[in-house]
N, C-alpha and C positions, 0 to 999 in steps of 0.2 A: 245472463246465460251461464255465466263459469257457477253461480251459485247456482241454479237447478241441475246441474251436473254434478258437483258435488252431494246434494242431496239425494239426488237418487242413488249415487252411486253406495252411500252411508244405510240407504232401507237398505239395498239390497243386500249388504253385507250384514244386516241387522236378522233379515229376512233366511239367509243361507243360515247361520248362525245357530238360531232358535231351532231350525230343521234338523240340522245336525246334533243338536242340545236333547230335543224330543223324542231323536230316533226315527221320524217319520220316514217312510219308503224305504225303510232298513239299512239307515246311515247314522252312523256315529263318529267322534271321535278318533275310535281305532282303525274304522274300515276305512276312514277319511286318508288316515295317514299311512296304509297299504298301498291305497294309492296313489299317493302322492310320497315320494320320497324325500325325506328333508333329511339332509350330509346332518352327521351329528360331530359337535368340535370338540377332541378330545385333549385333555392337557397330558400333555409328557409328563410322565412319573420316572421319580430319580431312586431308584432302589439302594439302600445303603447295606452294607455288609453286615453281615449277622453279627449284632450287637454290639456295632455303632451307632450314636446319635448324634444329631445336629444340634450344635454349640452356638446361642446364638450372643454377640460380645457387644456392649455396650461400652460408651465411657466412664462408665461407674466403673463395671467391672475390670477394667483396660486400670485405671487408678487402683484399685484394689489389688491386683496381683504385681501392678510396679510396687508398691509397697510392703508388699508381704516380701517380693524377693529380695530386696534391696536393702531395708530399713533394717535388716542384722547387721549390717556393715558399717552402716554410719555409729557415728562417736561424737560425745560431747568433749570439747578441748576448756581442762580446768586450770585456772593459773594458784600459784601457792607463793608469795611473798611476805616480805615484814615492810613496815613503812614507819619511821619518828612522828610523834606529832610534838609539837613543839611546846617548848616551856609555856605555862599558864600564869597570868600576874592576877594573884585575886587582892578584892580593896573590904579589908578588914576595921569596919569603924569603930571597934572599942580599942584597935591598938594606938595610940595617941602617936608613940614615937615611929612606929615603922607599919605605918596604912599599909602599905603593899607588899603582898608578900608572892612570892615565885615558886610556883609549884614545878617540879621536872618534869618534862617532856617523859612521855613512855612510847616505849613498842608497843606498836601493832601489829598482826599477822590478819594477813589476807587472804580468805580461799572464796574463788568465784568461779564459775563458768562462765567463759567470755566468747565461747565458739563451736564450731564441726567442726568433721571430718572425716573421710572413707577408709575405711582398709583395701588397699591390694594388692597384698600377699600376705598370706595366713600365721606365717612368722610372726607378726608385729609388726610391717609397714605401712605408717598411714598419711597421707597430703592430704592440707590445709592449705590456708593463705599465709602466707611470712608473718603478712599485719597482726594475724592474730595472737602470734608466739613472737612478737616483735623486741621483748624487755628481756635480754639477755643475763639479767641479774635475775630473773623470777626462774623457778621451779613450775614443771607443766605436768599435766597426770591428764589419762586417757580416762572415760568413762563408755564402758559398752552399753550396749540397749539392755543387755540382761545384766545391769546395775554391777559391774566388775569394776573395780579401776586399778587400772596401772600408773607409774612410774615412766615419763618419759625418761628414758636413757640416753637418748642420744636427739641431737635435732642439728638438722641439716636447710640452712637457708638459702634458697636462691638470691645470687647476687643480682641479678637483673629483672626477673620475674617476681611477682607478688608467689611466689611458691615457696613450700617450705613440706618436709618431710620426716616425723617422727618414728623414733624405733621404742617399738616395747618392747619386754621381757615377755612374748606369750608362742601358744604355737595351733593351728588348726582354729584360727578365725577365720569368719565368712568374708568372702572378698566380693567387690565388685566387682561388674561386666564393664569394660569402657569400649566406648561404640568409635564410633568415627563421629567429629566434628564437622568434616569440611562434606556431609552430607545433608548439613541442617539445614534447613528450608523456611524460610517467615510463615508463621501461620499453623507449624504440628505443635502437637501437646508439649507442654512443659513440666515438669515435676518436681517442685522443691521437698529436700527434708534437712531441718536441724534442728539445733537448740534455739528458738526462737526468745531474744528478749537475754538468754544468756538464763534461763531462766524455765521456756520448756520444752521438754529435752522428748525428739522423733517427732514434731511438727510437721504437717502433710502443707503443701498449698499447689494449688495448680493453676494453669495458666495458658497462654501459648510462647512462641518465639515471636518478638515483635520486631529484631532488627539485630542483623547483624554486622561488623567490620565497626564497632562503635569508640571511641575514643575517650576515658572518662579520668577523671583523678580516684582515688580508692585510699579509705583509709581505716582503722579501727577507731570507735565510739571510747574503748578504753584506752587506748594509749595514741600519742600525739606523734600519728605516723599518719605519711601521704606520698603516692606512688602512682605519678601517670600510668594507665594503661591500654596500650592500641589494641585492636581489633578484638574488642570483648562481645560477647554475643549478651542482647538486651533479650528481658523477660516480661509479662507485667505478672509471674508467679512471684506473689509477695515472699520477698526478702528481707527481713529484718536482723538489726544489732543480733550478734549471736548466731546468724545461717550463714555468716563467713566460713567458709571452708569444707561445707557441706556439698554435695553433689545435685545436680539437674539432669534429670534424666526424661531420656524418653519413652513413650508406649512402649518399646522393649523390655523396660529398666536395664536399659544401658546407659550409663553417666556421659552426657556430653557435653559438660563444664564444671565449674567449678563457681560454685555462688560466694561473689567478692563485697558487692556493692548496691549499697541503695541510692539513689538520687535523692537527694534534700530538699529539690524545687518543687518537687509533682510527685502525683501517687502512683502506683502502681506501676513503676520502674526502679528494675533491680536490672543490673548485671555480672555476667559469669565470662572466667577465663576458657576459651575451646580447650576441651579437654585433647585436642591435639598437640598443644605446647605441652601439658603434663607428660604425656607418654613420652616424645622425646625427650625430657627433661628426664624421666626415672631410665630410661632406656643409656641414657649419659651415665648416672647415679648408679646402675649395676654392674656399668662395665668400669666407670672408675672409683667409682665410692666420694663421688662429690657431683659439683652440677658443672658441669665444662661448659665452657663461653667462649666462644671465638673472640677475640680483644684485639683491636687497634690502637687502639689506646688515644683518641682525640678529642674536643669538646668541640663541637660544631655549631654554627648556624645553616639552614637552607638557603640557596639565594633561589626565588623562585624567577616564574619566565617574565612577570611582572617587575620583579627588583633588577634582574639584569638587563630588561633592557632600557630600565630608568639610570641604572648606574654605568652602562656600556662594559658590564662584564659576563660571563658566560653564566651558564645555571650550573648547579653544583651547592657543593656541601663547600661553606667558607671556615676555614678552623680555626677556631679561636684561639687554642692553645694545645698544644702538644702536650702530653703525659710524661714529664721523666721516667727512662728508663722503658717507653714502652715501644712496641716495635717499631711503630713508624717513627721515631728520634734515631732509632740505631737506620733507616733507613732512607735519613736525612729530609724528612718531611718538616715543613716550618711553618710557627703562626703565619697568619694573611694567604698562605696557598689556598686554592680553591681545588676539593678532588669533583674533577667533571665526570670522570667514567671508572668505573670497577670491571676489569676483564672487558668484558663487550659489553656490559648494561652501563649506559649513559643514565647520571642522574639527574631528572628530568621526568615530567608526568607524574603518571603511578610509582614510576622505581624515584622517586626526586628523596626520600629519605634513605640517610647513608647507615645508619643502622639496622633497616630492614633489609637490606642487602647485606648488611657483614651478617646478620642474625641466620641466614641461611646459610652460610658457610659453617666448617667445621675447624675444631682446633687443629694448629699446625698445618694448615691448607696453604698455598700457595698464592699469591693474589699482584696482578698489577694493577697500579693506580693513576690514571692517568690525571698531569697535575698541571695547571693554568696558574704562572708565578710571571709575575712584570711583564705581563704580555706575551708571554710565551708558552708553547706548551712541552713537555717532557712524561717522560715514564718512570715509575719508582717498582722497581718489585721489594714487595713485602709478606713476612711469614706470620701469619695471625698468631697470636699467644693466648693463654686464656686467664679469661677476668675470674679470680678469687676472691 
C-alpha cells in the first residue's frame, strides 16, 4: 500500500512538472512562482568603510610579523679569552742521548659565540642567562642582527637568579615588548629566536607552552655551571646550546620568558625563566644599580607533613646553619630551630618553601619568625638584608 502511494504520488509530480516545463495551459516557471510565494533568504552584508579591507591572519603570518618585530632586538652573546695549553714531550729517535724533548706550552685566544640575548633599553641594556657570561675572567662582546659588535662594558649578575644584564657603549637600539607572564596559558604559541648551536645567529623555532611552574637544574654547554630553577615555564619550541638567553615570545611578540634550558632526556623540551622575575629584577637594577635580594641569611631543610609526623615535630623550614654576620645571627636565630610561620603564612602546603616566601618580600622589610626550639615555640623579629 505505502509503495503505490508513493508511486503515484512521484507521476504526478513527474506529471505537473513536464506541464510546467512545456508551458501547456500557459503555465510556467515564472507564472508558477507569482503564484506561489517562496520567502527568499538573504545573507547580512557587512559594509566596510571606504577603503578598508578584511585582513585575513593565519599562523604563518602571526610567526612572520612576531619576527620581523622582535628579531632587531635580539643579540648574539660572544666570549673573548686566552687559555695555556700545556708543554708537549715529543720522542726524537735519532737523538740517542736525550729521546725526549719538551716543547713549551703556548697561548691560545678564544673568540666564540656561546649565547643570546634582548635589548630593553635603547642605550645598551641587554639580559641573558648569568650561565652564559658565567667565566668572570673572559671578555664578552654584543653582536646585533645588523652585524655591529660591541664591547660589553659593564655585566651585572644576579646572585640568586640565573640573570645577568650587560651594558654597551651604544644609543637608539630596538628594544623589546615584555608582556606579562603570569597570563600564560598551556597550549598558545611559542616563539624561540637565537644563536642556535652558538653558531646561527636569529634562528626562528616554534612551538606551544607545554607546562608551566616546572622545577629543572640549568646549566651552560660551555662552562661547568649549574643552577636549580623553580617555576620555569616548559616549551617544546626547540632550544638548543646557544638560545640561552634569548627571548620566547608570544603572538604578540611580546617576550614572556627567557630561553635557559634544554632537557638532556627527551626531545622537544626546552625551558624559559617568566619574564616576570626579569622585570622585577631590572625594576631593582634601575632603581639601585644592582639586583637587591631580600637575605636571611640560612641554609635550610623542609620538614614536610610526612617527616613531621614521623619525627613528632612541626612542618617548617629546619636550619641547618645560620650565616655569620647575617640577619638572623644578630637576631638570635640558631642551628636545629625549625621557622614554622613568616608573619601569618604558616610553612606548610604550597607556602612549605622558606625561600619562596622571603623571595616576595623586599629589602629592609620587617619580618616575624615564628620559631619551634626544645619544644617550645617563640617569636623573633627580623630585618631582611640583601644578598650581594
Amino acid at each position: 500500500m505505502k509503495n503505490r502511494i508513493f508511486l503515484t504520488t512521484a507521476l504526478i509530480i513527474l506529471l505537473v512538472g513536464g506541464i510546467v516545463s512545456s508551458g501547456f495551459f500557459g503555465i510556467n516557471w515564472k507564472t508558477l512562482d507569482r503564484l506561489i510565494k517562496i520567502p527568499k533568504i538573504s545573507t547580512p552584508q557587512t559594509s566596510l568603510p571606504s577603503g578598508e579591507t578584511i585582513k585575513v591572519t593565519t599562523e604563518e603570518s602571526v610567526i612572520i610579523n612576531v619576527v620581523e618585530k622582535a628579531s632587531p632586538s635580539v643579540v648574539t652573546i660572544g666570549i673573548s679569552k686566552t687559555r695555556s695549553v700545556g708543554d708537549i714531550f715529543e720522542f726524537d729517535p735519532f737523538n740517542m742521548f736525550s729521546p725526549f724533548q719538551r716543547r713549551p706550552g703556548k697561548t691560545q685566544k678564544i673568540e666564540q659565540d656561546i649565547g643570546s640575548g634582548f635589548i630593553v633599553e635603547k642605550d645598551g641594556l641587554i639580559v641573558t642567562n648569568k650561565h652564559v657570561i658565567a667565566d668572570t675572567q673572559a671578555t664578552y662582546r654584543v653582536i646585533t642582527k645588523d652585524d655591529k659588535v660591541y664591547d660589553a662594558v659593564k655585566i651585572y649578575r644576579d646572585p640568586t637568579n640565573d640573570l645577568a644584564i650587560m651594558k654597551i657603549n651604544a644609543s637608539n637600539l630596538p628594544v623589546v615588548e615584555l608582556g606579562d607572564s603570569s597570563k600564560i596559558k598551556v597550549g598558545q604559541l611559542a616563539i624561540a629566536i637565537g644563536t642556535a648551536l652558538g653558531e646561527f645567529r636569529s634562528t626562528v623555532t616554534t612551538g606551544v607552552i607545554s607546562g608551566v611552574g616546572r622545577g629543572i637544574e640549568a646549566g651552560s654547554p660551555y662552562e661547568a655551571y649549574v643552577e636549580r630553577l623553580d617555576n620555569v615555564i616548559q616549551t617544546d619550541a626547540a632550544i638548543n646550546p646557544g638560545n640561552s638567553g634569548g627571548p620566547l615570545l608570544n603572538s604578540s611578540g611580546q617576550v614572556i620568558g627567557i630561553n635557559t634550558a634544554v632537557s638532556g632526556e627527551g626531545q622537544n623540551i626546552g625551558f624559559a625563566i617568566p619574564i616576570n622575575v626579569v622585570k622585577d629584577a631590572l625594576s631593582n637594577f634601575n632603581a639601585t644599580g644592582q639586583f637587591n635580594r631580600p637575605y636571611l641569611g640560612v641554609r635550610y631543610k623542609t620538614i614536610s607533613k610526612d617527616l613531621a609526623v614521623l619525627n613528632d615535630l612541626p612542618e617548617g623550614a629546619y636550619i641547618v646553619e645560620v650565616v655569620s654576620g647575617s640577619p638572623v645571627e644578630r637576631a638570635d636565630l640558631k642551628d636545629g630551630d625549625i621557622i614554622t610561620k613568616i608573619d601569618d603564612v604558616r610553612l606548610s602546603g604550597v607556602n612549605a618553601e622558606l625561600a619562596k616566601i622571603i623571595a616576595k618580600k623586599k629589602v629592609g622589610d620587617s619580618i616575624t619568625l615564628s620559631i619551634w626550639r626544645d619544644g617550645t615555640e617563640s617569636t623573633l623579629k627580623v630585618t631582611l638584608g640583601n644578598q650581594e
